[in-house]
N, C-alpha and C positions, 0 to 999 in steps of 0.2 A: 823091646824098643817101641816107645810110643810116637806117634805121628799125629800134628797137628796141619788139617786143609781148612782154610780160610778165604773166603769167595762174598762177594757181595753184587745181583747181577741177577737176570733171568732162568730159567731151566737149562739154557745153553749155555752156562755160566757152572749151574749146580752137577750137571746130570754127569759133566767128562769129572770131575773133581768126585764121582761116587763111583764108577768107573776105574779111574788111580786108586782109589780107598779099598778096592775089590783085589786088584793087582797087590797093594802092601801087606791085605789080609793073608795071601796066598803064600809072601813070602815071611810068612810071621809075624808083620807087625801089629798092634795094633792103630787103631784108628780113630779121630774125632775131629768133628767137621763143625766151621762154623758157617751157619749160611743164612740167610733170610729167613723170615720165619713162614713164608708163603711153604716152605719145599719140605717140611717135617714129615710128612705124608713119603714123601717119595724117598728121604733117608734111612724111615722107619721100613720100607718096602723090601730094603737090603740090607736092614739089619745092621747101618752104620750111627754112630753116636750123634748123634747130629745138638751143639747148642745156637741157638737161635739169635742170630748177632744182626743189628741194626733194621731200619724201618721194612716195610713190609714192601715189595717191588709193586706189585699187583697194585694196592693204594696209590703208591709214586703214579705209577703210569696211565692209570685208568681212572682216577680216583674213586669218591666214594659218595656217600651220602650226605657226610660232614669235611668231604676235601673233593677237591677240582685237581685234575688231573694234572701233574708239573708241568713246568715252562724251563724256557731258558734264563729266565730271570731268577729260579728259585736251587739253581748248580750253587752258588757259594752255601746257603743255609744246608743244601743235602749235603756239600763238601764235608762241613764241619760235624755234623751231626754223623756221619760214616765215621769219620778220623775218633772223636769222641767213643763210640761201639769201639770201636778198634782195640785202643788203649782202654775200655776196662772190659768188655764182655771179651773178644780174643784174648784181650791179656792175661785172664781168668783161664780162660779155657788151655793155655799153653804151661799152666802149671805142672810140671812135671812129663813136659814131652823134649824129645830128643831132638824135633826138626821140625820145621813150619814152612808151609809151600801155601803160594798166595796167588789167588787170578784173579778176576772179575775185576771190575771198574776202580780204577788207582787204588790199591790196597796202600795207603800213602803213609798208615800206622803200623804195619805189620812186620814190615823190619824191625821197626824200633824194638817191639815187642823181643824178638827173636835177639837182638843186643841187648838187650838188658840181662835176659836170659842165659846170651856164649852158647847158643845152639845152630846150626845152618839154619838156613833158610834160602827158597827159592822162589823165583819168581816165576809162571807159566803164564802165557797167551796164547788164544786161539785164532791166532791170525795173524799172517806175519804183517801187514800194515802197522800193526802196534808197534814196530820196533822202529828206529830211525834206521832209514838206509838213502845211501845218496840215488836210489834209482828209484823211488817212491814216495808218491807225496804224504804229511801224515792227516791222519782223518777229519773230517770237524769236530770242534768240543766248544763249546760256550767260551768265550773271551773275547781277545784282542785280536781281531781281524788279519786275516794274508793282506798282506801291503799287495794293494793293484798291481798290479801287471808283471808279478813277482814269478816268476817260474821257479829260482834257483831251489830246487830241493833243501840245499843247506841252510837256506833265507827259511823255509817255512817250517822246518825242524825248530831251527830255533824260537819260530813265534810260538809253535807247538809247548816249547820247554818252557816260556813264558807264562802261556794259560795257563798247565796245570800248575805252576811254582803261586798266581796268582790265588788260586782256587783253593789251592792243599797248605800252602807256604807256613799261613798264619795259624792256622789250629794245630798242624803238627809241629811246628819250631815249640809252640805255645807246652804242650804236653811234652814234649823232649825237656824242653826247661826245668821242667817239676820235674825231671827224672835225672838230672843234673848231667844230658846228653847236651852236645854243641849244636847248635840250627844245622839245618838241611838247608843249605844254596840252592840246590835243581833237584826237587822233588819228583820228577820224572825219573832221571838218571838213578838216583838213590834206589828209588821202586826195583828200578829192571836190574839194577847189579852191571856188572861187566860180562855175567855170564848167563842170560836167563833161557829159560827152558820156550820151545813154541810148539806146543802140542798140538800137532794139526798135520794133517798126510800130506807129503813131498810130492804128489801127482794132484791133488787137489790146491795144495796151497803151495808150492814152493818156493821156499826162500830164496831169494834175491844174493843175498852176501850181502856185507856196509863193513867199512874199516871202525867204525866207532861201537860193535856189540861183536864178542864170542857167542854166536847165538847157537844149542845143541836142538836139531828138528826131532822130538822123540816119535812122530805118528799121534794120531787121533786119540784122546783115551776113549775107548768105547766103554758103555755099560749094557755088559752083555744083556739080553731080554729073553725070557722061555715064559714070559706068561702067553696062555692061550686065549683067543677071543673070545668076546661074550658071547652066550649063544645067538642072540638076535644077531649080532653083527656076521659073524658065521655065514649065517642062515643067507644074509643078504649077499652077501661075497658067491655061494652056492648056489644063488638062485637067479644069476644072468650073468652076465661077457664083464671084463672085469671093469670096475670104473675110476674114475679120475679122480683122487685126492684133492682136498683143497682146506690149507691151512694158514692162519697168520698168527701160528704160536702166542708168545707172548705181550706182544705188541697190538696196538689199538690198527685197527683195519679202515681200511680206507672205505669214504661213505658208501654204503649199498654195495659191501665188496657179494656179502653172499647173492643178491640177485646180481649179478653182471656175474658173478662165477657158472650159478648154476644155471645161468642162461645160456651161457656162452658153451658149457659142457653142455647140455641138451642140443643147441645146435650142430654139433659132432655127432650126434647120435651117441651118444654115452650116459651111464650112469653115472652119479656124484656119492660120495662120499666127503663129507663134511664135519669138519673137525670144530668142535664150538670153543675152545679154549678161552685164553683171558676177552678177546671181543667177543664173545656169546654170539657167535655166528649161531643161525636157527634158517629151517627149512621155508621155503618160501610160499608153500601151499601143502597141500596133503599129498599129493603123486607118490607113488610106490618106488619109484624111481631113484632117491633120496634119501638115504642114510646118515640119522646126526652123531657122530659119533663122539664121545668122552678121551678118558684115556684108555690110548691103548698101544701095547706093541707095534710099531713103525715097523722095528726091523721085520718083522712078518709080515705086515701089511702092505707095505712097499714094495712086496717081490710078490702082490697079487692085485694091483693096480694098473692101468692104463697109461697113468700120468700125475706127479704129482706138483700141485700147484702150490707157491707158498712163498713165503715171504725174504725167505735167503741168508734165516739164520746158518751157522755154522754147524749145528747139531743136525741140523733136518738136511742140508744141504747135504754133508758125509752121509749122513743112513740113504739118502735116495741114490748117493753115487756108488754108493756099496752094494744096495740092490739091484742097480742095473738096471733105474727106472727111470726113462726121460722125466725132465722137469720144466716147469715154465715159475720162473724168477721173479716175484713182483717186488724189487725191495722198496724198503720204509725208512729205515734209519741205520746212523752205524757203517757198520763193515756190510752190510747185507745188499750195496750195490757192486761191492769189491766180488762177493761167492755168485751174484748172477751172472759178472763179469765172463768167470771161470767156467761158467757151467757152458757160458754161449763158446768159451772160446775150443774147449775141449770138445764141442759138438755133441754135446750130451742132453741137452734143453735149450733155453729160450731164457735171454734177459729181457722180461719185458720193460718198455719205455716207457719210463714215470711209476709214477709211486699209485698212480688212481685210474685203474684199467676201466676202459671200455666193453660195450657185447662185442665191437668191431673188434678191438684192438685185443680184446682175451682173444677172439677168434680167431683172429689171425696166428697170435702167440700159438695156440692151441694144436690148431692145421699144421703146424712146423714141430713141435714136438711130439706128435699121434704120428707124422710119418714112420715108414719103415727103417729109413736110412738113419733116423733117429735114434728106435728102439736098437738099433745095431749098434749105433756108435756106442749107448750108455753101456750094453751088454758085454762090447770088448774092454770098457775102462773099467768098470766094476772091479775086478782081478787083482787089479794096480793099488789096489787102496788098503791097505795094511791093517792088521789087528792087533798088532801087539805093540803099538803106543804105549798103553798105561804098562806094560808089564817092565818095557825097555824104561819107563822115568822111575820107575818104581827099584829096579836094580840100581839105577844110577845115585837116587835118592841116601839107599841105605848104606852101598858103598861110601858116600859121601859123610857120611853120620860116623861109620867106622873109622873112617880115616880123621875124625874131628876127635875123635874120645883120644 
């Protein structure tokens, strides 16, 4: 049985989708992935097939030398150029597989793919916001504006279904055509199925319910981690009281994040640890004090930290909740105001307020998650957070494939 994972998205997007690819390995399947061409490296890490399907994230978001980092103005040209990858590089890549599972940012071609074909296919999200439910509102996306003063959830779903039908509508009906499939009306709905997967732990993220989705919660896919640290970093972890994380993954960081971090972490009396990821966070003087770190093992590093600070993706958010590490929330975009949300409400960390912290306002955040009652709260919820996500979609997956043949 062959398995085709298809993602288009950040590391927090790639990394649960290699994760699942771990889980289908176990159960015999095999596996091929298509994902950004940024994440090759970390495909090639475990050993999964990975073909490199649409522009490069990293580029989009941060740009480049010969490109300026996207806007909102530039969502329909990234729409169509995604939808385009879709139908020929996944298309390609689903040659002779038996089922296609789809996340990251509208995969708005990848059904069609999987119909032309007569093979399942599934949708997953990491985060139940993604889904319409009458008791949540749905997120921003470039378009056609929430009508003023509009509360009614049902009211902003629909503009929701609006946007993307605007954005995806015309390139996918466009390539449906040539394939002598009928237009897609609500390109949203079409994406999630009637029954889509939300891969995301029921104490961190829990589902709501909505009468308009069969939504199945499988648990987080994790990808398990046994690499060991480098020896400098080691060395630094061994060589004082443990210190405070600070990361803003994937996403461009708010101005002067690293001095207000590691400012605000020396005023606590703590050591820093500093993740330089896509903003090339870098150390603000020479102090021994400061550690720049690359990639490395979270799930280990997370259960030898103080604190970790970061931006409120969904990937970093579960490993710091799984290790039982308070966290302090700065989000940026996205879902990643909805996971500080959680973090403040569970009493596990600190959502900090706004997107562009202060010394004061890191300080403060700081003083609230170094307390004791803090490091207590995260240590009892840790427990609660599940590991066999990817194994439980990965059964559900292949049972499903069986019952199609």
């Amino acid at each position: 049985m062959r398995v085709l994972l298809s993602t288009w998205g950040s590391r927090g997007d790639v990394q649960p989708l290699l994760g699942f690819a771990m889980a289908l390995r176990t159960l015999g399947a095999d596996v091929r992935l298509c994902a950004p061409p940024d994440f090759s490296d970390l495909a090639a890490r475990v050993g999964v097939e990975m073909v490199p399907a649409g522009m490069s994230v990293r580029r989009l978001v941060h740009g480049g030398r010969d490109r300026r980092p996207s806007t909102a103005a530039d969502a329909p040209r990234v729409a169509a150029e995604l939808v385009a990858a879709q139908f020929e590089t996944v298309a390609a890549a689903a040659d002779g597989c038996d089922a296609v599972v789809a996340t990251g940012l509208m995969p708005a071609g990848v059904r069609s793919v999987a119909e032309v074909r007569g093979i399942p296919y599934r949708l997953a999200a990491f985060q139940a916001g993604s889904f319409p439910a009458p008791h949540q509102m749905p997120m921003q996306r470039p378009g056609k504006p929430f009508p003023p003063g509009v509360t009614d959830n049902r009211v902003l779903w629909e503009v929701d279904a609006e946007r993307v039908q605007a954005l995806y509508g015309a390139p996918l009906n466009a390539h449906r055509e040539a394939l002598g499939l009928p237009p897609v009306g609500n390109v949203r709905d079409h994406v999630f199925t009637d029954h889509p997967w939300l891969a995301s732990d029921p104490t961190l993220d829990p589902w709501p319910g909505s009468p308009y989705l069969d939504v199945v919660q499988t648990g987080a896919w994790i990808l398990p981690d046994e690499r060991p640290f480098p020896a400098d970093l080691e060395a630094f972890l061994e060589a004082g009281a443990p210190p405070v994380y600070v990361s803003f993954g994937s996403v461009r960081a708010p101005e002067d994040a690293a001095v207000v971090a590691i400012g605000a972490i020396r005023a606590q009396g703590r050591r820093i640890v500093v993740a330089r990821g896509w903003a090339e966070l870098a150390p603000i003087d020479d102090r021994d004090d400061c550690f720049v770190a690359g990639e490395v093992n979270h799930q280990a590093l997370f259960g030898r930290v103080a604190a970790v600070v970061h931006h409120g993706g969904a990937g970093t958010t579960t490993t710091a909740t799984r290790a039982g590490v308070p966290q302090v929330v700065i989000p940026q975009i996205a879902d990643q105001p909805y996971w500080a949300g959680r973090v403040a409400e569970l009493g596990i960390g600190v959502a900090h307020d706004g997107s562009s912290p202060t010394h004061e306002s890191l300080s403060a955040a700081l003083r609230t998650a170094l307390r004791p009652e803090t490091r207590a709260r995260a240590t009892e919820v840790a427990p609660a957070i599940r590991t066999d996500g990817a194994a439980t979609a990965a059964s559900l997956l292949l049972d499903a494939v069986r019952q199609a043949v």
